[in-house]
N, CA, C, O and CB atoms as a CASP TS submission, in Angstrom:
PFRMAT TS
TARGET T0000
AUTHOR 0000-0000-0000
METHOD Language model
MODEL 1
PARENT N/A
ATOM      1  N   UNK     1     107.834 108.898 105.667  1.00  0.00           N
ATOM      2  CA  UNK     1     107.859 108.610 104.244  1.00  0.00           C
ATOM      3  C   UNK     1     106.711 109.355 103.564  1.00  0.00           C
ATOM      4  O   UNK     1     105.758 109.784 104.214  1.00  0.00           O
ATOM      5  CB  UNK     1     107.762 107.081 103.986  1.00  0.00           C
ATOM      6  N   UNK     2     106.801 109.470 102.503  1.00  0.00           N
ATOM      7  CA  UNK     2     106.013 110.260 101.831  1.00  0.00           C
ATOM      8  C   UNK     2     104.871 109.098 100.494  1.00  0.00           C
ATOM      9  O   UNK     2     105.226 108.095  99.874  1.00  0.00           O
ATOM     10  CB  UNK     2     107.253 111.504 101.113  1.00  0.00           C
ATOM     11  N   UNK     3     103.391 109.883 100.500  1.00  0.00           N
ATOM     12  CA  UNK     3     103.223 108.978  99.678  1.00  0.00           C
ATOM     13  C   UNK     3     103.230 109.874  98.465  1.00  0.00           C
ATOM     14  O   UNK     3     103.163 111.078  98.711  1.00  0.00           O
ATOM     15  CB  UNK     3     102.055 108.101  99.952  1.00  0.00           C
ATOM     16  N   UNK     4     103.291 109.549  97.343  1.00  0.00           N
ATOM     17  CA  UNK     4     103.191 110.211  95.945  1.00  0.00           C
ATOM     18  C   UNK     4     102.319 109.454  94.998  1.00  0.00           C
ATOM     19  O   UNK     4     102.510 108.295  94.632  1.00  0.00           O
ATOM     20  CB  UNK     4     104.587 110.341  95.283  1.00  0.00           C
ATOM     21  N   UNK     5     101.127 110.412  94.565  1.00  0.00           N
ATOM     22  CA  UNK     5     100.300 109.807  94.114  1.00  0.00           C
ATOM     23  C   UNK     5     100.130 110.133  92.783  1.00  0.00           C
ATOM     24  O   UNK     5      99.507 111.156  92.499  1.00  0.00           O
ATOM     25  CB  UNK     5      99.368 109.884  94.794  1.00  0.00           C
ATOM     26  N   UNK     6     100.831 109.042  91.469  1.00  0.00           N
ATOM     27  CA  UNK     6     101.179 109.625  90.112  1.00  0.00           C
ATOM     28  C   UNK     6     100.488 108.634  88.657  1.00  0.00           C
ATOM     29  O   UNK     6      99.911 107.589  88.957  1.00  0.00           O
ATOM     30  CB  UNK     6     103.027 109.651  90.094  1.00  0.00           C
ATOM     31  N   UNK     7     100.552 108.884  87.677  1.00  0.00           N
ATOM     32  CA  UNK     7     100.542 107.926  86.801  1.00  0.00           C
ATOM     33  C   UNK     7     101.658 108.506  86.082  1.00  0.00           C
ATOM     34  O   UNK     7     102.063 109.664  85.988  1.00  0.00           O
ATOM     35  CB  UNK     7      99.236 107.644  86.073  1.00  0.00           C
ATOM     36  N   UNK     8     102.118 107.216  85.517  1.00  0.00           N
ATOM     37  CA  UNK     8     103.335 106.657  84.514  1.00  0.00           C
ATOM     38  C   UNK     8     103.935 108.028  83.586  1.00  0.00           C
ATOM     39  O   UNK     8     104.930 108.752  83.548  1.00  0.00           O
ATOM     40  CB  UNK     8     102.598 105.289  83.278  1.00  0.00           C
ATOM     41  N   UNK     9     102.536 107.837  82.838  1.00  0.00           N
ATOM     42  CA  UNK     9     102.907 108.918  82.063  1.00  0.00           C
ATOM     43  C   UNK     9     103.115 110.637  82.163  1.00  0.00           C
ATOM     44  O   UNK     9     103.351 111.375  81.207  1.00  0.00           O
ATOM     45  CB  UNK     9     102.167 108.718  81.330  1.00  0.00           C
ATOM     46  N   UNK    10     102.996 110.939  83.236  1.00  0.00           N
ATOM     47  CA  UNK    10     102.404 112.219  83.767  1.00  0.00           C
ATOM     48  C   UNK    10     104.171 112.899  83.961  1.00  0.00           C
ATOM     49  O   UNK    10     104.971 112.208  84.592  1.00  0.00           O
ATOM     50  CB  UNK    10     101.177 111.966  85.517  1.00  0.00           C
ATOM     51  N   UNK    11     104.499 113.871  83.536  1.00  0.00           N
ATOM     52  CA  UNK    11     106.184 114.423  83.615  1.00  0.00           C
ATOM     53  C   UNK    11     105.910 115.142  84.373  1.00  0.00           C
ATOM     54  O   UNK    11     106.949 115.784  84.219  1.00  0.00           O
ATOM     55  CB  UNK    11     107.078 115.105  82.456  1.00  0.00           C
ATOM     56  N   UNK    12     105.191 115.909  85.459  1.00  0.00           N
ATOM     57  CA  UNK    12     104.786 116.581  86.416  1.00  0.00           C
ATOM     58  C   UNK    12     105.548 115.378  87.954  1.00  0.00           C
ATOM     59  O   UNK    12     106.297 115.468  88.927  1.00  0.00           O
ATOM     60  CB  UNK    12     102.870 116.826  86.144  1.00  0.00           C
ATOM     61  N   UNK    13     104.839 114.537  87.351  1.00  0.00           N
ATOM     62  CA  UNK    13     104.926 112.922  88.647  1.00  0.00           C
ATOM     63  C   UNK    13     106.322 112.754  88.509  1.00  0.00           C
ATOM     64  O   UNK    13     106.992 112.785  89.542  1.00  0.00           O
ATOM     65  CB  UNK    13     103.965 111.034  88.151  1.00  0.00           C
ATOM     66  N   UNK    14     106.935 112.566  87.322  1.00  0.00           N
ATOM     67  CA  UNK    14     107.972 111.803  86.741  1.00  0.00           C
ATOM     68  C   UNK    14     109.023 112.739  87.708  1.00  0.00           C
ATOM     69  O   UNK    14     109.632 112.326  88.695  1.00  0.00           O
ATOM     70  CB  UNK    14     108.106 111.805  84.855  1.00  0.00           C
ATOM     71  N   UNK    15     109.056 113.953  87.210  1.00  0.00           N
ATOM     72  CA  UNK    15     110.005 115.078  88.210  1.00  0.00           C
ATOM     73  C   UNK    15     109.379 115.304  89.264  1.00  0.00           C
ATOM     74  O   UNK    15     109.429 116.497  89.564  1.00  0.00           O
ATOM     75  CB  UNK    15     110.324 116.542  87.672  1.00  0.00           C
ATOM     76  N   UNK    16     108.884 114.765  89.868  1.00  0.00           N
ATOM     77  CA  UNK    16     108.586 115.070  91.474  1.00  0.00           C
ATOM     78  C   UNK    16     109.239 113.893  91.773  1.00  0.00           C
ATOM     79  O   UNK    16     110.131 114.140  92.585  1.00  0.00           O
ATOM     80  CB  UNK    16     106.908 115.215  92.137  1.00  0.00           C
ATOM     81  N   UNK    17     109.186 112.437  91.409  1.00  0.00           N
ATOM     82  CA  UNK    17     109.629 111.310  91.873  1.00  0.00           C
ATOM     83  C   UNK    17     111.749 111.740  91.663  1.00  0.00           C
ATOM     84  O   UNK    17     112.588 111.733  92.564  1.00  0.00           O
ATOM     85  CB  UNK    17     108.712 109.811  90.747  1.00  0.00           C
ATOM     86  N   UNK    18     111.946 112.031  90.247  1.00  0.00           N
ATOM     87  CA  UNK    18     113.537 112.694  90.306  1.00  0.00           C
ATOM     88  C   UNK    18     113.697 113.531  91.386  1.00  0.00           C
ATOM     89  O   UNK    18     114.614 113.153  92.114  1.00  0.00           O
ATOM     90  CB  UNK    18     113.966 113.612  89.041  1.00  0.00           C
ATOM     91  N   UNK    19     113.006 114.773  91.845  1.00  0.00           N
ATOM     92  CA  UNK    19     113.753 115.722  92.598  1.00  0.00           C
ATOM     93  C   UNK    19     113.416 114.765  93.863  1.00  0.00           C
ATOM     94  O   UNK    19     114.075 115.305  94.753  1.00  0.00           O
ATOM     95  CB  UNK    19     113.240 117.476  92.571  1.00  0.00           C
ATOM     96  N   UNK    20     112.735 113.600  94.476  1.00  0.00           N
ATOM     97  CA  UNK    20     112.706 113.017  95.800  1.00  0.00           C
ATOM     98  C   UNK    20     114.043 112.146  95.085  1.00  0.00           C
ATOM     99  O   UNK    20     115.099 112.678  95.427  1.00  0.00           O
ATOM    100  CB  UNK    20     111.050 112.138  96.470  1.00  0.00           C
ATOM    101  N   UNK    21     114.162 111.465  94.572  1.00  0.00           N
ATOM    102  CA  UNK    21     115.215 110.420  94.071  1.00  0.00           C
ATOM    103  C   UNK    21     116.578 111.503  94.225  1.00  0.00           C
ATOM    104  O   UNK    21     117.572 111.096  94.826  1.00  0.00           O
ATOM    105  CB  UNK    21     114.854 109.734  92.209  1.00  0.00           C
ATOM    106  N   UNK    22     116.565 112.242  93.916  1.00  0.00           N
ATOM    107  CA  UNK    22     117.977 113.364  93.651  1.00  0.00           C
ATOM    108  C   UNK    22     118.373 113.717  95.284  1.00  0.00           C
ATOM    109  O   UNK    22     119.496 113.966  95.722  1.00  0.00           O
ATOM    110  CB  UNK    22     117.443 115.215  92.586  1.00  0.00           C
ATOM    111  N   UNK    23     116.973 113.650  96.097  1.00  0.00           N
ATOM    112  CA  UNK    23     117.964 114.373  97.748  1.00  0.00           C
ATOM    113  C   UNK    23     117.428 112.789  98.598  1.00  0.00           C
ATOM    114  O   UNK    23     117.385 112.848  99.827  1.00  0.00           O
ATOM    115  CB  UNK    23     116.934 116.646  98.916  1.00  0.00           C
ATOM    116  N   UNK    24     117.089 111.604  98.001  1.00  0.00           N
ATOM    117  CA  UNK    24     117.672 110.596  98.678  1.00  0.00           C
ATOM    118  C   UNK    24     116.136 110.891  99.884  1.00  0.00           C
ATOM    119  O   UNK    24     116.115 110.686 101.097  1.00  0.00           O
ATOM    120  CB  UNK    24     119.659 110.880  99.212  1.00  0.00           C
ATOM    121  N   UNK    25     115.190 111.331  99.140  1.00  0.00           N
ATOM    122  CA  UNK    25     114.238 111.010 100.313  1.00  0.00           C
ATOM    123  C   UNK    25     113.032 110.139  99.927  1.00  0.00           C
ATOM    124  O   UNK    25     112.222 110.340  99.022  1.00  0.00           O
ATOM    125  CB  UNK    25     113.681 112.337 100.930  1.00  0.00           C
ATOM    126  N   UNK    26     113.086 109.163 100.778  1.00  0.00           N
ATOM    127  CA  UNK    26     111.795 108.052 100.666  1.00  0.00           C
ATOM    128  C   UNK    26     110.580 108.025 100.024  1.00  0.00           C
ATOM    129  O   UNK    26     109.766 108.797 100.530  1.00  0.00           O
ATOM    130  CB  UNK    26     111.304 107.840 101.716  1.00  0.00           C
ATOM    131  N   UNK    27     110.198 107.420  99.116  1.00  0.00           N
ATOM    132  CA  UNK    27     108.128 107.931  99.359  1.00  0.00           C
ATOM    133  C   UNK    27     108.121 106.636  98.724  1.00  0.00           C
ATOM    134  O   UNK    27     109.068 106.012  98.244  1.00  0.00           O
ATOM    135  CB  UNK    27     106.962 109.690  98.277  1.00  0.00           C
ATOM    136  N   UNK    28     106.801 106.309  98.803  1.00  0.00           N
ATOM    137  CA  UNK    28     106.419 105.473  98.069  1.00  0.00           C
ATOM    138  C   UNK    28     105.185 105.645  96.629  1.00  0.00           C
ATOM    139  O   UNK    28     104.070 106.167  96.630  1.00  0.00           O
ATOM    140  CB  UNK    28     106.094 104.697  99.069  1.00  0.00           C
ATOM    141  N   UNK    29     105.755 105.145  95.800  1.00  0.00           N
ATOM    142  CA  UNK    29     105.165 105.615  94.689  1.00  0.00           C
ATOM    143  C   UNK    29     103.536 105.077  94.679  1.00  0.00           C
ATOM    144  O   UNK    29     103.472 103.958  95.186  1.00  0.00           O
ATOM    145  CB  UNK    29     106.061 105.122  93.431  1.00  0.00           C
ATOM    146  N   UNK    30     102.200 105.600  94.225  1.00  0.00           N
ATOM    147  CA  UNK    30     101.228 105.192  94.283  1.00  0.00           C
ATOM    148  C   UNK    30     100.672 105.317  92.969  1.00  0.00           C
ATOM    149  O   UNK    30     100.820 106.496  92.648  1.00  0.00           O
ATOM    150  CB  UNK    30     100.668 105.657  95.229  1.00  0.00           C
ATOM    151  N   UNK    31     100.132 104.711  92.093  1.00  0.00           N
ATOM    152  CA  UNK    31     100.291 104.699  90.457  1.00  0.00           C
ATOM    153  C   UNK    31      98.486 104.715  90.858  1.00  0.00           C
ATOM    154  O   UNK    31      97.948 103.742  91.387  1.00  0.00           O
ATOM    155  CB  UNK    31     101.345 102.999  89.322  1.00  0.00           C
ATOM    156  N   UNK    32      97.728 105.996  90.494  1.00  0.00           N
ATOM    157  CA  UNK    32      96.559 106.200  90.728  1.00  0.00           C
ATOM    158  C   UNK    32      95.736 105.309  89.018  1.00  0.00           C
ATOM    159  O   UNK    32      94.566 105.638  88.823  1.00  0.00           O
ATOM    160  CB  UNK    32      96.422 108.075  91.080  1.00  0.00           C
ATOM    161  N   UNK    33      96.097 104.732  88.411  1.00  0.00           N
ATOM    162  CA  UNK    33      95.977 103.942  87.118  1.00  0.00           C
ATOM    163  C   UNK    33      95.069 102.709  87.794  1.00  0.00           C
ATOM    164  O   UNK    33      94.161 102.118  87.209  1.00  0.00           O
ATOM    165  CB  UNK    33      97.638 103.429  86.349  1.00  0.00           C
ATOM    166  N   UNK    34      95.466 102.491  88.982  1.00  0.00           N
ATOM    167  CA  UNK    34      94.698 101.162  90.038  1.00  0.00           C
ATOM    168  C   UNK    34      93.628 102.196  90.804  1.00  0.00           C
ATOM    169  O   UNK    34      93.965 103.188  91.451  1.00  0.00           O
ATOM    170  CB  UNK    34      96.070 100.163  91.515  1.00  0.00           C
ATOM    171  N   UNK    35      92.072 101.669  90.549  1.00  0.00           N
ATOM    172  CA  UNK    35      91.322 101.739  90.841  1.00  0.00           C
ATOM    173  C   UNK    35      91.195 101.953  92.693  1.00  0.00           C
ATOM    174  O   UNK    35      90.637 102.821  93.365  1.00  0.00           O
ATOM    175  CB  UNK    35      90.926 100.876  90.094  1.00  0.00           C
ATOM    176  N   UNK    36      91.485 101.507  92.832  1.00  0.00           N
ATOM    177  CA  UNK    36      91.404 101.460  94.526  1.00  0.00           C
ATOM    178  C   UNK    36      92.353 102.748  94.951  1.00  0.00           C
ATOM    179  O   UNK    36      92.095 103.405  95.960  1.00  0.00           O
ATOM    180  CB  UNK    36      92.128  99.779  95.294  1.00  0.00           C
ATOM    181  N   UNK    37      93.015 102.924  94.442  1.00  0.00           N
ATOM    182  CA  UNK    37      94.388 104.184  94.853  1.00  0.00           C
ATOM    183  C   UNK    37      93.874 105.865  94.650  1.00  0.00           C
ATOM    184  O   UNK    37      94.156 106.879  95.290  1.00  0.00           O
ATOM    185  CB  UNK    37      95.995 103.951  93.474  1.00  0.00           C
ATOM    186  N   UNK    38      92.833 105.585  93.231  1.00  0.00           N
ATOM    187  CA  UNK    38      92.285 106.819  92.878  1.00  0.00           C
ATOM    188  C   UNK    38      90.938 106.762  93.757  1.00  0.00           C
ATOM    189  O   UNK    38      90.436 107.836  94.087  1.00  0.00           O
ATOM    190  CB  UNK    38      92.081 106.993  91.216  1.00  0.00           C
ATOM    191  N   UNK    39      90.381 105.654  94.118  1.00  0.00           N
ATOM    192  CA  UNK    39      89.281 106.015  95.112  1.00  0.00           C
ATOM    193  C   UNK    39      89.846 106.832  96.057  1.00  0.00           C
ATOM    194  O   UNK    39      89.535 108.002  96.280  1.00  0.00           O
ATOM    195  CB  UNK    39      88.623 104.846  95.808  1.00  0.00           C
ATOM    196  N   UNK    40      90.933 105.984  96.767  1.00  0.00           N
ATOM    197  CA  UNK    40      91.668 106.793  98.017  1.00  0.00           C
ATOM    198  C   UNK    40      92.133 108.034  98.135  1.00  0.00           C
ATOM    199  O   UNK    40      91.998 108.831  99.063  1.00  0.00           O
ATOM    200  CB  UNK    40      92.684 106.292  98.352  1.00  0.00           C
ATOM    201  N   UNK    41      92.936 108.179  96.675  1.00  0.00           N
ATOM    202  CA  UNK    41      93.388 110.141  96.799  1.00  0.00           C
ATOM    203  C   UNK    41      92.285 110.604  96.169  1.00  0.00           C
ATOM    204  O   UNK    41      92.562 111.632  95.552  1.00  0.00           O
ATOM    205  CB  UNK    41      94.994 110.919  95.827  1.00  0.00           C
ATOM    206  N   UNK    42      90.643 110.140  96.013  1.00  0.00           N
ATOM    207  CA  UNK    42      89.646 110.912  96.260  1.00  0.00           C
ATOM    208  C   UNK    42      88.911 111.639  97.315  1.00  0.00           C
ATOM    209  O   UNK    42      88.370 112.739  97.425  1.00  0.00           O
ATOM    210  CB  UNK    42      89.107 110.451  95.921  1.00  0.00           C
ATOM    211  N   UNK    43      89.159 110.294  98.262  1.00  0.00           N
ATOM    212  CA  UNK    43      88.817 110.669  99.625  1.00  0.00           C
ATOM    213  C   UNK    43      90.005 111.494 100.300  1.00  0.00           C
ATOM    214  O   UNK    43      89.611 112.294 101.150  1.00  0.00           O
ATOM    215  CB  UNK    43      88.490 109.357 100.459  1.00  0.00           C
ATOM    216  N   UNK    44      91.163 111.461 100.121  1.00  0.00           N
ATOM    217  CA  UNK    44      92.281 112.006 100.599  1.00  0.00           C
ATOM    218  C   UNK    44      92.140 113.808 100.203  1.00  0.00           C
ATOM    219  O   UNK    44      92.635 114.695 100.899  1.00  0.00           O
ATOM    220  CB  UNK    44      93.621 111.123  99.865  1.00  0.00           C
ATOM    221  N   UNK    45      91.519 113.981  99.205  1.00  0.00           N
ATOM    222  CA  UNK    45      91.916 115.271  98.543  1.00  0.00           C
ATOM    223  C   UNK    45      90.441 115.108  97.485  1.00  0.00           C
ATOM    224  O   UNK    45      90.298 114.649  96.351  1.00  0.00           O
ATOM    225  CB  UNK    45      93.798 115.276  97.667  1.00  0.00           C
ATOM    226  N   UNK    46      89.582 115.661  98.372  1.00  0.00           N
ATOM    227  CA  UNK    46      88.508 115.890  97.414  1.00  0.00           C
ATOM    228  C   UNK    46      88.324 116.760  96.588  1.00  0.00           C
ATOM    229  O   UNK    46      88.561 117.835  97.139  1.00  0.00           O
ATOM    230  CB  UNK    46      87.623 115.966  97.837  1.00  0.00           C
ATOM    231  N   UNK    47      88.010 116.917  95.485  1.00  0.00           N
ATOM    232  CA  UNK    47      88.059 117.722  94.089  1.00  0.00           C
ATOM    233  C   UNK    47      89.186 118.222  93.853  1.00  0.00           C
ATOM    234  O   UNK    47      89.166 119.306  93.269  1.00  0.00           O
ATOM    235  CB  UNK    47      87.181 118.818  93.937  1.00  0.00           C
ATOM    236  N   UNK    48      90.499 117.644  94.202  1.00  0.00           N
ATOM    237  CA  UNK    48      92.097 117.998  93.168  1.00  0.00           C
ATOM    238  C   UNK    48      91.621 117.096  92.331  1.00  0.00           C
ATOM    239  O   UNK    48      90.925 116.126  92.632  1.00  0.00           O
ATOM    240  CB  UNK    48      93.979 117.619  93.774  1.00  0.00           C
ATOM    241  N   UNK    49      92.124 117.519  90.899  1.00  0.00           N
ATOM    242  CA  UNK    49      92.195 117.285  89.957  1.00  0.00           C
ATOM    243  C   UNK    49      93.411 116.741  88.757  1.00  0.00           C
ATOM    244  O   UNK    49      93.294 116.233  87.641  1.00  0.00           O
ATOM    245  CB  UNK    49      91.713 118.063  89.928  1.00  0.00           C
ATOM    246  N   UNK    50      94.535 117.106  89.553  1.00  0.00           N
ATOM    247  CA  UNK    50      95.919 117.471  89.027  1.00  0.00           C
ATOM    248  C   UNK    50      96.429 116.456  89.816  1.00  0.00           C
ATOM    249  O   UNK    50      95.892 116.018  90.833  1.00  0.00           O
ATOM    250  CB  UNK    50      96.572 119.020  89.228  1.00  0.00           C
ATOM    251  N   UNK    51      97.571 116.055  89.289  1.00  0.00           N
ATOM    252  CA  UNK    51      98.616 114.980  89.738  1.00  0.00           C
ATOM    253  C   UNK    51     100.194 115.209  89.452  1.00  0.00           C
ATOM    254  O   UNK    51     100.613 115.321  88.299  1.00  0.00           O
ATOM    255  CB  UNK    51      98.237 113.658  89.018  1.00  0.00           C
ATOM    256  N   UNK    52     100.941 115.262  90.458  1.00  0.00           N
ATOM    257  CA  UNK    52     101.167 114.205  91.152  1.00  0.00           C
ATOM    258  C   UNK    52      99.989 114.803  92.419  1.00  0.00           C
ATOM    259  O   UNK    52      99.259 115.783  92.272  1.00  0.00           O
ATOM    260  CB  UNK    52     102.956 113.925  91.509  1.00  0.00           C
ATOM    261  N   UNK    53     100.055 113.952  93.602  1.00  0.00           N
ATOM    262  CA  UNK    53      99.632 114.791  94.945  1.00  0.00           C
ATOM    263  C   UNK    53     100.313 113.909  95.706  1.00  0.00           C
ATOM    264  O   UNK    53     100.342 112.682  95.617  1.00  0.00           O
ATOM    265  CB  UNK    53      97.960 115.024  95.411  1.00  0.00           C
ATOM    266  N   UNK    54     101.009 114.831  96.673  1.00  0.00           N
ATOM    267  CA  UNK    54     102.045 114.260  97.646  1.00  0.00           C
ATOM    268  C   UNK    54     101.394 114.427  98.995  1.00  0.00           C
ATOM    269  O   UNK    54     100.763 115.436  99.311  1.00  0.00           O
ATOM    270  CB  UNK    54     103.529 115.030  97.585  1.00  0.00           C
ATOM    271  N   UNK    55     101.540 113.616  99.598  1.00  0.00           N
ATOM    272  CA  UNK    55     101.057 113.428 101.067  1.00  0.00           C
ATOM    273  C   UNK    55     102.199 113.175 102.012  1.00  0.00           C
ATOM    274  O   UNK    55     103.119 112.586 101.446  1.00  0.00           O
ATOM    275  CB  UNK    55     100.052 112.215 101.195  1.00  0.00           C
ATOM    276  N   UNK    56     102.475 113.507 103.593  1.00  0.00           N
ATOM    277  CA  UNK    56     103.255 113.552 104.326  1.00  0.00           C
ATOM    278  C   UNK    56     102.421 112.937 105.784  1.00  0.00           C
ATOM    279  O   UNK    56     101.380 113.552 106.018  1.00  0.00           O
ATOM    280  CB  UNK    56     103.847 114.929 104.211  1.00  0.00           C
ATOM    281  N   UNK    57     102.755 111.819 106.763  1.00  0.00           N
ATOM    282  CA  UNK    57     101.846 111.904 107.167  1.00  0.00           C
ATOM    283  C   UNK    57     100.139 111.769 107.451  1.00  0.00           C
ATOM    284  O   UNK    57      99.571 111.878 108.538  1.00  0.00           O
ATOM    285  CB  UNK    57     102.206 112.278 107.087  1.00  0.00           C
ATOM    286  N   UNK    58      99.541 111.503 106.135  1.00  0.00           N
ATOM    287  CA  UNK    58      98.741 111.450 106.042  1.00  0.00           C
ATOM    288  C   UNK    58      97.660 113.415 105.574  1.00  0.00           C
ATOM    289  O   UNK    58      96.516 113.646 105.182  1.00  0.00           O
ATOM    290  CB  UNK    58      98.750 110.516 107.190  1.00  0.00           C
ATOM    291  N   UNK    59      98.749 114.236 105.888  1.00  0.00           N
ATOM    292  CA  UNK    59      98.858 115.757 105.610  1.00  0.00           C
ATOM    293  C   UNK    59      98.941 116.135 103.807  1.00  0.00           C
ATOM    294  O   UNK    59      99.723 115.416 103.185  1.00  0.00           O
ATOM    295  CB  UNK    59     100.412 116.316 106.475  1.00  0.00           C
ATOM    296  N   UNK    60      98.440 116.840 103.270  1.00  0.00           N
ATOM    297  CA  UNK    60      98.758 117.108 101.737  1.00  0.00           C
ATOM    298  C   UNK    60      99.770 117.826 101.987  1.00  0.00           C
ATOM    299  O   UNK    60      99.739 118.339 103.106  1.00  0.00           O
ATOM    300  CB  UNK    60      97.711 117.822 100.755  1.00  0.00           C
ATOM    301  N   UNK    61     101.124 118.174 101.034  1.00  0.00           N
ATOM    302  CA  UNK    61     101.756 119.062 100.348  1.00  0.00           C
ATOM    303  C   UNK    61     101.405 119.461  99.448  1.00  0.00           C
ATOM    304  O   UNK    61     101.533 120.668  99.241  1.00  0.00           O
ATOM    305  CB  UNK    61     102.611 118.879 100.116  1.00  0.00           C
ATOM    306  N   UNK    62     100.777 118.584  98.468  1.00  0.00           N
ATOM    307  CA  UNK    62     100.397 119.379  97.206  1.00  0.00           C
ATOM    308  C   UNK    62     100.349 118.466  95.928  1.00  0.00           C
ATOM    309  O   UNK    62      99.870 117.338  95.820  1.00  0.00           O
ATOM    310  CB  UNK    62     101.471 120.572  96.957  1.00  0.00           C
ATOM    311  N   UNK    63     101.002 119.288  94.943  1.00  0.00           N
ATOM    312  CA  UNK    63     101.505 119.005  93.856  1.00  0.00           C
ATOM    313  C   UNK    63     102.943 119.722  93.719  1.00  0.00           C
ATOM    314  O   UNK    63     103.369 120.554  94.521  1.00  0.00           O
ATOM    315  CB  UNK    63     100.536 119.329  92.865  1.00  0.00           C
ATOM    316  N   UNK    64     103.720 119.196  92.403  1.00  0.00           N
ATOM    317  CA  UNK    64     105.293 119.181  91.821  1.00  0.00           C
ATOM    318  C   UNK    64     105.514 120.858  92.735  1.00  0.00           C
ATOM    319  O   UNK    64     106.371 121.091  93.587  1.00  0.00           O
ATOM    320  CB  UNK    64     105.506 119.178  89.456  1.00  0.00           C
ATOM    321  N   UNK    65     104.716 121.580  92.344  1.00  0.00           N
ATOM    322  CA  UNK    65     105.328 122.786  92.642  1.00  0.00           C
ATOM    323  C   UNK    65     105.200 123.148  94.512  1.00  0.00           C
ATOM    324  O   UNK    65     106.058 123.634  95.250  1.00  0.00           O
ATOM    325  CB  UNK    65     104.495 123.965  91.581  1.00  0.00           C
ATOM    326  N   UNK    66     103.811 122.693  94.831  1.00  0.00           N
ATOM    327  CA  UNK    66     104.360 122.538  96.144  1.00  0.00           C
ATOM    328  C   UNK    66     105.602 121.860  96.659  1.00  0.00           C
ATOM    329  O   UNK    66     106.346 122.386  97.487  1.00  0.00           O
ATOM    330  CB  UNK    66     103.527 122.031  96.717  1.00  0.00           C
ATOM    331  N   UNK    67     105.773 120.796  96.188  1.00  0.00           N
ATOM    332  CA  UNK    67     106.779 119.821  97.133  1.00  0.00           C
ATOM    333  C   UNK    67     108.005 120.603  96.906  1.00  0.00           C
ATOM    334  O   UNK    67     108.907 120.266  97.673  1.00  0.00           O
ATOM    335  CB  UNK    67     106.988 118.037  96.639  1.00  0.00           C
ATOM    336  N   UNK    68     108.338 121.626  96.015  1.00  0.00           N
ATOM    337  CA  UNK    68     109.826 121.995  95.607  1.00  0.00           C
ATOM    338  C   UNK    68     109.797 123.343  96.670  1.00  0.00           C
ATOM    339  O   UNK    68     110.881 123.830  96.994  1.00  0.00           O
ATOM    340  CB  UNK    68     110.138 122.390  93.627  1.00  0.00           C
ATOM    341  N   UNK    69     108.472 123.954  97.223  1.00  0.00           N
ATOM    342  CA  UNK    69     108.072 124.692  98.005  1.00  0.00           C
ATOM    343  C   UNK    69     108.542 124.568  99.922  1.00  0.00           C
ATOM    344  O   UNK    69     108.985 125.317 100.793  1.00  0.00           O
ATOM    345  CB  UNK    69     106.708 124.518  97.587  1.00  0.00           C
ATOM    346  N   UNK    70     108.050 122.980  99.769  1.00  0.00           N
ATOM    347  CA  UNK    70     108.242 122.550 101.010  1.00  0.00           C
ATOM    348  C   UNK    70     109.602 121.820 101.357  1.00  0.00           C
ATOM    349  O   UNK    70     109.961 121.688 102.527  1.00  0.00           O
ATOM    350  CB  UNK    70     107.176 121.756 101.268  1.00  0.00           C
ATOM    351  N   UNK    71     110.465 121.274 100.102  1.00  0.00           N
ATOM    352  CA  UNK    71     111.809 121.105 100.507  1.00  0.00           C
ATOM    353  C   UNK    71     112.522 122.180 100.521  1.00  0.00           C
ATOM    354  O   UNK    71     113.667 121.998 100.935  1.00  0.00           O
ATOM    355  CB  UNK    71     112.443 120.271  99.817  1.00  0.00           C
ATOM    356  N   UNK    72     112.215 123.420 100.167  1.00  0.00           N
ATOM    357  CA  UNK    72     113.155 124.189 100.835  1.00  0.00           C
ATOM    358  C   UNK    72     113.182 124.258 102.321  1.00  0.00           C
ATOM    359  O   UNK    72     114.207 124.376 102.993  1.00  0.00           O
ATOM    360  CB  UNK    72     113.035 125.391 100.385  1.00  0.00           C
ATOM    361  N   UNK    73     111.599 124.150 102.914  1.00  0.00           N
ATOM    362  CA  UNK    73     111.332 124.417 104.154  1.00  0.00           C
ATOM    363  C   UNK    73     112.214 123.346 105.120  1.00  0.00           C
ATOM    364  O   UNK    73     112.763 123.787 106.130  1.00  0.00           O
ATOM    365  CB  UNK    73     109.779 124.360 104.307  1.00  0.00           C
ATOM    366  N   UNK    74     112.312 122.046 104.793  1.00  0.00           N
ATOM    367  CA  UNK    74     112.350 120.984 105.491  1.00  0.00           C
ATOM    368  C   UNK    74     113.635 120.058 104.741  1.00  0.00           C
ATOM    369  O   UNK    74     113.937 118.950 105.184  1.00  0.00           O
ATOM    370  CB  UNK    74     110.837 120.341 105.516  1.00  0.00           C
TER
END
């Protein structure tokens, strides 16, 4: 499963969560708006700045444009 780490308002997040929703693959959404979540994809990914950030594994993919990168791969 994948985690995806987004806020609400962000249309970057919004279409990364559609194109996982569109091929039916899992993640769980992580709304970095909660304090404890943005500590974590601090420590997860030190100095990204940009959101969404998708994790695999505990592994980064990226952001929106990675992940459309790596479903071609996979």
């Amino acid at each position: 499963m994948l985690d995806v780490y987004t806020r609400p308002t962000c249309i970057w997040c919004i279409r990364a969560k559609e194109l996982l929703n569109s091929k039916g693959i899992p993640f769980k959404n992580l709304d970095i708006n909660d304090d404890e979540l943005r500590k974590e994809l601090k420590v997860k990914a030190p100095g990204i700045k940009t959101i969404p950030q998708i994790f695999k594994d505990g592994k980064r993919i990226g952001g929106y444009e990675d992940l459309v990168e790596y479903l071609k791969d996979h």
